[in-house]
C-alpha positions as CSV (number, residue, x, y, z in Angstrom):
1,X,26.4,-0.9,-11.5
2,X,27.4,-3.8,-13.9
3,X,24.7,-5.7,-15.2
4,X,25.1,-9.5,-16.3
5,X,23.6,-12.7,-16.7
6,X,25.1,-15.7,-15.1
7,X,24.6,-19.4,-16.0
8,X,25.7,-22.0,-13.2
9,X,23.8,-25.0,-12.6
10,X,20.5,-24.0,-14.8
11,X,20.4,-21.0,-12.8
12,X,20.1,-17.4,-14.4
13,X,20.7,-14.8,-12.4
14,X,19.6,-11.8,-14.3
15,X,20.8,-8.2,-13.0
16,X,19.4,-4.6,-14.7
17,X,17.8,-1.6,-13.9
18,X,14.1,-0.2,-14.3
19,X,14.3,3.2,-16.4
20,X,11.8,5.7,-17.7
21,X,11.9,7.9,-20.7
22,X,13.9,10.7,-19.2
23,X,16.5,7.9,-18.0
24,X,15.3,8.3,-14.3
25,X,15.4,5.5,-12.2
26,X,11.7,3.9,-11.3
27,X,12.2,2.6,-7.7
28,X,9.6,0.1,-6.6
29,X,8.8,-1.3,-9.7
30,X,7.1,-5.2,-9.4
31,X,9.4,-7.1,-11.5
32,X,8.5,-10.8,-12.7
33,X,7.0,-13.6,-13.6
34,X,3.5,-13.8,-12.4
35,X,2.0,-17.2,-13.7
36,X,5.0,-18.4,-12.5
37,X,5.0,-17.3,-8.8
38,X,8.4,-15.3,-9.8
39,X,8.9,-11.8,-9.0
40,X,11.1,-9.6,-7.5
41,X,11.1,-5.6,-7.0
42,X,13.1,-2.6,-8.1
43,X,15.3,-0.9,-5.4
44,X,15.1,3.2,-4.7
45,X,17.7,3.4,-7.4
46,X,15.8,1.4,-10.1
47,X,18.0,-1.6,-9.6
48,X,16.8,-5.3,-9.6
49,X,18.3,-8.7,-9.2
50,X,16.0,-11.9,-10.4
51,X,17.2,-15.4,-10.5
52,X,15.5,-17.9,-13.0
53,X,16.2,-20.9,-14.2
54,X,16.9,-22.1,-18.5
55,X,12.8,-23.5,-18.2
56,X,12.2,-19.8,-17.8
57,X,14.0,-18.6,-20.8
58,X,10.6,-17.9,-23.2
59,X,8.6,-17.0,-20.7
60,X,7.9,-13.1,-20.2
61,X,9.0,-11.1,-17.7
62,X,6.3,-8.0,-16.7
63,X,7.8,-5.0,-15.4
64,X,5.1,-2.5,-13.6
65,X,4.5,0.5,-11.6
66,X,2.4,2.9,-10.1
67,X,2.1,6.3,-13.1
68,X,3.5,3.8,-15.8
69,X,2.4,1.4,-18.6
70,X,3.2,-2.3,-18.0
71,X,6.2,-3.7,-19.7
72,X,6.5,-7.0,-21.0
73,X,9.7,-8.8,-22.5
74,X,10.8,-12.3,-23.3
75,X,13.4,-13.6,-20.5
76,X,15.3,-14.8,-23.2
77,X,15.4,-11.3,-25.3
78,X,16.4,-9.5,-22.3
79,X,19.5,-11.7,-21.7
80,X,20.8,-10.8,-25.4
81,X,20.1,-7.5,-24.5
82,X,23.4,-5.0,-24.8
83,X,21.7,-3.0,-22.3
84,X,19.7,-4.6,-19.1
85,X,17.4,-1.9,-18.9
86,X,13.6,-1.9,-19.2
87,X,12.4,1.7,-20.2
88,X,8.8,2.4,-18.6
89,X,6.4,4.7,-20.8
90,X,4.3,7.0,-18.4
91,X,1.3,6.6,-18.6
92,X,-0.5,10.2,-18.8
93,X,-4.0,9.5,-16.5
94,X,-7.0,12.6,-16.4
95,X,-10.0,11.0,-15.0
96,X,-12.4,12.7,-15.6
97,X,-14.3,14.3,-12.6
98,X,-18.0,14.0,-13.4
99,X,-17.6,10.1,-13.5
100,X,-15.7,9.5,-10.7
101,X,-17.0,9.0,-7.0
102,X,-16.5,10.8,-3.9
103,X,-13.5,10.7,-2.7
104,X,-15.3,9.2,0.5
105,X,-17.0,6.6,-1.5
106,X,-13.9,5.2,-2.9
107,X,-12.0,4.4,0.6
108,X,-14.9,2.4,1.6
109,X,-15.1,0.5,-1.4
110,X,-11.6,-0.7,-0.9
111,X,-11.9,-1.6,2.8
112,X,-14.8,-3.4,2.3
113,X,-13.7,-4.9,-0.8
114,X,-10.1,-5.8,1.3
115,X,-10.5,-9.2,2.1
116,X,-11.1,-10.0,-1.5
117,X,-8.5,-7.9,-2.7
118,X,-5.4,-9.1,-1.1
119,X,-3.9,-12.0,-0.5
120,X,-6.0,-12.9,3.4
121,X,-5.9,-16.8,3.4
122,X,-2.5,-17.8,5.7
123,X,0.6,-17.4,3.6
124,X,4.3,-16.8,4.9
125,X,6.7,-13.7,3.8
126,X,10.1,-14.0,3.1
127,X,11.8,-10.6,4.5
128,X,14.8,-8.9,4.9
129,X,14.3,-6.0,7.0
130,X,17.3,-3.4,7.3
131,X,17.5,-1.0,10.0
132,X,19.8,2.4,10.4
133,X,20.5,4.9,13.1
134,X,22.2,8.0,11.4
135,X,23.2,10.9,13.8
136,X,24.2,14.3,12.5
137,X,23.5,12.6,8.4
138,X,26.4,9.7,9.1
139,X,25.3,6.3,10.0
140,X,26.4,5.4,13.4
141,X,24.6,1.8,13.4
142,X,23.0,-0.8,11.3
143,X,21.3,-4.2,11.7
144,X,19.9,-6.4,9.3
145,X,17.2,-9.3,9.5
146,X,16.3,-12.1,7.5
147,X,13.2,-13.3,8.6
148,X,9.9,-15.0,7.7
149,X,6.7,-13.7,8.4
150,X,3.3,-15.9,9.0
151,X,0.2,-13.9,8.3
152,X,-3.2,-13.7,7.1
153,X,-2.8,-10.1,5.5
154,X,-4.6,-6.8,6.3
155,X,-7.7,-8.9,8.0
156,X,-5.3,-9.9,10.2
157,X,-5.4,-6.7,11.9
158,X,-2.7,-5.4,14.0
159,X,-0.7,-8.6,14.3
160,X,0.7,-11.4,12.8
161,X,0.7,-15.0,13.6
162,X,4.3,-15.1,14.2
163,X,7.9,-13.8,13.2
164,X,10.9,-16.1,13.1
165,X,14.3,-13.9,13.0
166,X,16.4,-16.5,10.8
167,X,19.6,-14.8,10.1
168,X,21.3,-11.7,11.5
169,X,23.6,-9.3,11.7
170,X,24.7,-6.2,12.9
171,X,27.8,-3.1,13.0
172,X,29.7,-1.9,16.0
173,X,27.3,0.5,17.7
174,X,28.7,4.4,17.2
175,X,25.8,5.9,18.4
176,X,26.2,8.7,20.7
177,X,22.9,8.9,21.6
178,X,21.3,5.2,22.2
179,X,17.7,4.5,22.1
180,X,16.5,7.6,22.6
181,X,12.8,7.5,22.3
182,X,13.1,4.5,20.8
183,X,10.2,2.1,21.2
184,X,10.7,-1.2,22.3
185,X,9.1,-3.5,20.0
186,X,10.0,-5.5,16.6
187,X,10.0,-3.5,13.5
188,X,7.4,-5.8,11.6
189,X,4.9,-4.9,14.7
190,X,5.5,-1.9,14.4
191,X,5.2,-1.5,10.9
192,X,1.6,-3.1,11.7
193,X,0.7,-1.2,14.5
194,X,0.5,2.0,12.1
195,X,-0.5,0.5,8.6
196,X,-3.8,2.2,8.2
197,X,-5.0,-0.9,5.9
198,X,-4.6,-2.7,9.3
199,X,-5.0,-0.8,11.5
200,X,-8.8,0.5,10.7
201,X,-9.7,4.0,10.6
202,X,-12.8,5.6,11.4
203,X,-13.5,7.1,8.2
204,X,-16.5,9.5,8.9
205,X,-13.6,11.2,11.4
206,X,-11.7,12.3,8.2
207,X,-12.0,14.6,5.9
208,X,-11.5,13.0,2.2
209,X,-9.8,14.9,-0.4
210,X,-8.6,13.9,-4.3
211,X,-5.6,14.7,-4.6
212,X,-4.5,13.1,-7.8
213,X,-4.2,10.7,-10.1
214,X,-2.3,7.9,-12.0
215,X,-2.7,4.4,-13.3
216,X,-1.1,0.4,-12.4
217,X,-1.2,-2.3,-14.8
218,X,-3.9,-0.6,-16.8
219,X,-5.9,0.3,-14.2
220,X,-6.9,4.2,-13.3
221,X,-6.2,5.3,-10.1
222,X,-7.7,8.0,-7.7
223,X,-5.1,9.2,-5.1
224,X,-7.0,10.0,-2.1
225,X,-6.2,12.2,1.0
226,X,-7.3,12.1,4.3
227,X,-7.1,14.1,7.1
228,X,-8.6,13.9,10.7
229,X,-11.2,16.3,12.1
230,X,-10.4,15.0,15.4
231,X,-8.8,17.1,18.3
232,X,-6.4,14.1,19.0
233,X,-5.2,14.1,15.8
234,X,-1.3,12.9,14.6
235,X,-0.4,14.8,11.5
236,X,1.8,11.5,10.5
237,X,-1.3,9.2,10.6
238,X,-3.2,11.5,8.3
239,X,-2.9,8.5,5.2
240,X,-2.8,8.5,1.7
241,X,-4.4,6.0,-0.5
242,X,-3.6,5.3,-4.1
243,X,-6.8,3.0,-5.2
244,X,-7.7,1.2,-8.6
245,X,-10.9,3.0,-9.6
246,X,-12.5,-0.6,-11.0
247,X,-11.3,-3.1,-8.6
248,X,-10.7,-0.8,-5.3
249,X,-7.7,-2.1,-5.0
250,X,-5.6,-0.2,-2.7
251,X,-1.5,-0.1,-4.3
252,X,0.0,2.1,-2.3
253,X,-0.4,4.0,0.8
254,X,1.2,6.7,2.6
255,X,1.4,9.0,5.0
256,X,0.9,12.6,4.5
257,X,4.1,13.6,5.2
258,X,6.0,11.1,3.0
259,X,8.0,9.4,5.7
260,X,5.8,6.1,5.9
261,X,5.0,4.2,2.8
262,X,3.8,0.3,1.7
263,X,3.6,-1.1,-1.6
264,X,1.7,-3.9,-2.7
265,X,2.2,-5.9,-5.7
266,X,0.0,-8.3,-7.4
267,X,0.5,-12.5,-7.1
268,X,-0.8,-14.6,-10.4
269,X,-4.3,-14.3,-9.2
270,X,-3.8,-11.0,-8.9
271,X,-4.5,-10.5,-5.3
272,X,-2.7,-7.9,-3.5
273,X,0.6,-8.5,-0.9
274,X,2.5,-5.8,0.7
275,X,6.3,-5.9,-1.8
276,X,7.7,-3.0,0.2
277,X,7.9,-0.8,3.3
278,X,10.1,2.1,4.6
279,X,9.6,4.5,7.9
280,X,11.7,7.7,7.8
281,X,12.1,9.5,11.1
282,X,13.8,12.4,11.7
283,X,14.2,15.0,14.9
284,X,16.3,17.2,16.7
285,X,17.7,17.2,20.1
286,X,19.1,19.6,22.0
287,X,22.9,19.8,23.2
288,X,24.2,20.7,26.4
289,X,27.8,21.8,27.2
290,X,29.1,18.8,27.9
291,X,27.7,16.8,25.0
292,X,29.1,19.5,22.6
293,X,32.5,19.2,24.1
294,X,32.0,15.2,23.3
295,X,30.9,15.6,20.0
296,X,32.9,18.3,18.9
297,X,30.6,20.6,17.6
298,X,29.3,24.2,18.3
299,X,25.9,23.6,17.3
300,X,23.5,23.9,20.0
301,X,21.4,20.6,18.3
302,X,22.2,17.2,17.2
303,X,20.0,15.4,13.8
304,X,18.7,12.4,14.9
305,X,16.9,10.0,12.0
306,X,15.9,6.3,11.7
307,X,15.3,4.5,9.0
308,X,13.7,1.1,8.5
309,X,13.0,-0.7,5.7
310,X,11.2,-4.3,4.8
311,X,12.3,-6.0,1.7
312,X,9.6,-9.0,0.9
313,X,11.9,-11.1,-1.3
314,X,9.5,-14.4,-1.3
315,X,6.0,-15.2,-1.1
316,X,4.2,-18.8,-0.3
317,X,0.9,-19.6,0.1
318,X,1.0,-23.5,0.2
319,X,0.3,-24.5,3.6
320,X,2.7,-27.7,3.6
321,X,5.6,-25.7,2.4
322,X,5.2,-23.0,5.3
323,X,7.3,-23.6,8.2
324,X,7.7,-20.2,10.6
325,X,8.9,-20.7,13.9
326,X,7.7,-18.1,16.4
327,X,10.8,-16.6,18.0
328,X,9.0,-14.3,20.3
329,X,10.1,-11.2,19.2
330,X,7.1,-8.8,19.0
331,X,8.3,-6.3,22.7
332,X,12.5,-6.5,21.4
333,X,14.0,-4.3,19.5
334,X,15.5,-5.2,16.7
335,X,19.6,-4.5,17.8
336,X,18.2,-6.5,21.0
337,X,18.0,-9.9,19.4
338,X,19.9,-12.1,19.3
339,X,21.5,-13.6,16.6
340,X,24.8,-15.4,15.9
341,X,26.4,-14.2,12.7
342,X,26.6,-16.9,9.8
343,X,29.3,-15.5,7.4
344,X,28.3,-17.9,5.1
345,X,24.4,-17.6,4.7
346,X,24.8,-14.0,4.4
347,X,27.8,-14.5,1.2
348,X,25.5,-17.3,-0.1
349,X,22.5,-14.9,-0.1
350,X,20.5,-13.4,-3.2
351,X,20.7,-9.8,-1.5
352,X,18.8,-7.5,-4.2
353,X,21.2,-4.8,-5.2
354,X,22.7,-2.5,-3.1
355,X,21.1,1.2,-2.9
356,X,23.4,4.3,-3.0
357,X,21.9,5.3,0.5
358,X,23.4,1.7,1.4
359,X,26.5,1.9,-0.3
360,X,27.1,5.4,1.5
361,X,25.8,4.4,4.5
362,X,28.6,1.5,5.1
363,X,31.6,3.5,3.8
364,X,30.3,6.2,6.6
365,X,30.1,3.2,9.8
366,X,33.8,2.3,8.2
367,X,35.3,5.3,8.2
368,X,34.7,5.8,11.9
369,X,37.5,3.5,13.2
370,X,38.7,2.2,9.6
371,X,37.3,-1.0,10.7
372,X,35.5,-3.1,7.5
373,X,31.9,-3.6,8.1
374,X,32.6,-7.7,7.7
375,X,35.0,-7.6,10.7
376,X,32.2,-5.5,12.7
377,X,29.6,-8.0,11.6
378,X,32.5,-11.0,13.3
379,X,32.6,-8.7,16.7
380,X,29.6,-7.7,16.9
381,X,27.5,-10.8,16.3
382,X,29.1,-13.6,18.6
């Protein structure tokens, strides 16, 4: 990747990459200016983009993440930096056991302590939510959202005051196998629907286990496992919880398995707001005869996997400045809307930088008929 800083019209747009002492990429890192309402995140490969303006040039950017020290450095110093990379030092976290609570104790400290803890008056949520069908490891489809969420936060519940789908696009369709099993609702519900924060959980019904530990922004963390006692039990709803050990704030969750995470990040005031999602499914189906003759293939099962991912690029909390229009989207899929293609917002756009699963994933959807993913994107999208 080739990282610059460019100057048009007071406008820096700052590109780099979030390292950390072994020169591994830190994906998800919160990268900004919080007094400033400025901020951005760090992509799976470490990779941000932040655009500033020359009134930001001696104010200090804060780099942090979940198992690392907080980094702070002058805009201005970074852009006459040779290198754009900000090196995180881990930050090496023991707690010790006999002052710590039960692991129990410390999940209902941070729902009841919620509300406070996140951002829960009504704000909106600048997304861009990217969606991709892969079948046998090669992307066959993708569709990609930018959108604006109205919401209240985890008291909100399981629903949001209302999506508006303001841009879109999406590839030729490859898929040999459409829709299978596939849910018909809007990601962003969906992403709801199984958020533990919002959804609520019984919590007597699980059994609590510490399973870890770590640190954000100078605060120790306790990560906390849970896992249901109940007979109707769903291995992939089992969650995990990474939670500040003086605030109860809750940073990160996940699901046991790996394949659902969020990530919050703080505003100025240091309330919480979710920065980043991603829901990894994967199965297999079985072949007949036929369908191997179609595909090609002598295996008696095709790999099947989804992947969606919510990219919060913007946050506003001023009521007069928060516009969403409801565009009644909540029981549609996403490929299901629609949405003309606008060529122009989408080349105009600050997209954050392109991931490597990305990258691959569009050189696989065109290679399939040698058609370029722009002129998809033009058929596709009328």
């Amino acid at each position: 990747m080739c990282h610059s800083v460019q100057s048009q019209q007071e406008i820096l747009k700052i590109k780099g990459v979030v390292l950390d002492q072994t020169k591994s990429s830190v994906p998800y890192a919160a990268i900004g200016i919080p007094s400033k309402w400025i901020g951005t995140s760090s992509n799976e490969d470490g990779n941000f983009y932040l655009e500033l303006s020359k009134e930001n040039l001696l104010d200090t950017i804060e780099v942090s993440s979940i198992g690392y020290i907080t980094s702070k450095i002058l805009v201005k110093d970074f852009i006459e930096s040779s290198e754009k990379t900000i090196t995180l030092e881990e930050d090496i976290v023991s707690l010790d056991e006999v002052n710590i609570l039960n692991p129990e104790q410390y999940v209902k400290l941070a729902f009841k302590n919620l509300k406070n803890n996140t951002v829960s008056s009504v704000h909106e949520l600048k997304i861009l939510n990217r969606f991709f069908a892969v079948e046998n490891d090669e992307a066959k489809f993708f569709v990609e959202h930018y959108i604006k969420v109205k919401d209240v936060g985890p008291r909100g519940g399981d629903g949001v005051n209302s999506i508006e789908v303001v841009e879109g696009r999406k590839s030729a369709d490859y898929r040999f196998f459409k829709d299978e099993r596939s849910r018909k609702m809007y990601p962003i519900n969906f992403m709801i629907m199984i958020d533990p924060l919002r959804r609520g959980l019984s919590i007597n019904n699980y059994k609590w286990t510490k399973i870890g530990d770590s640190s954000y922004d100078g605060e120790d963390i306790v990560i906390i496992q849970g896992v249901s006692n109940t007979k109707e039990r769903q291995n992939y709803l089992d969650p995990v919880f990474y939670i500040g050990v003086d605030t109860y704030k809750v940073y990160k969750t996940r699901n046991r398995p790996s394949n659902v995470m969020y990530i919050y990040k703080k505003n100025k005031e240091g309330k919480l707001y979710l920065s980043y999602h991603n829901h990894y499914t994967r199965r297999f189906k079985d072949l007949n005869e036929h369908q191997q003759n179609n595909l090609r293939t002598k295996s008696k099962k095709a790999k099947l996997a989804v992947r969606n991912e919510i990219i919060v690029i913007g946050l506003e909390t001023d009521k007069r400045k928060i516009d969403t229009k409801d565009s009644f989207v909540y029981d549609k899929k996403m490929q299901d809307v629609s949405v003309k293609y606008n060529s122009f917002f989408w080349k105009n756009f600050n997209l954050p930088p392109p991931t490597e699963y990305y990258k691959k994933s569009v050189k696989e959807l065109e290679s399939i008929y040698n058609v370029p993913l722009e002129a998809q994107f033009n058929s596709a999208n009328k």
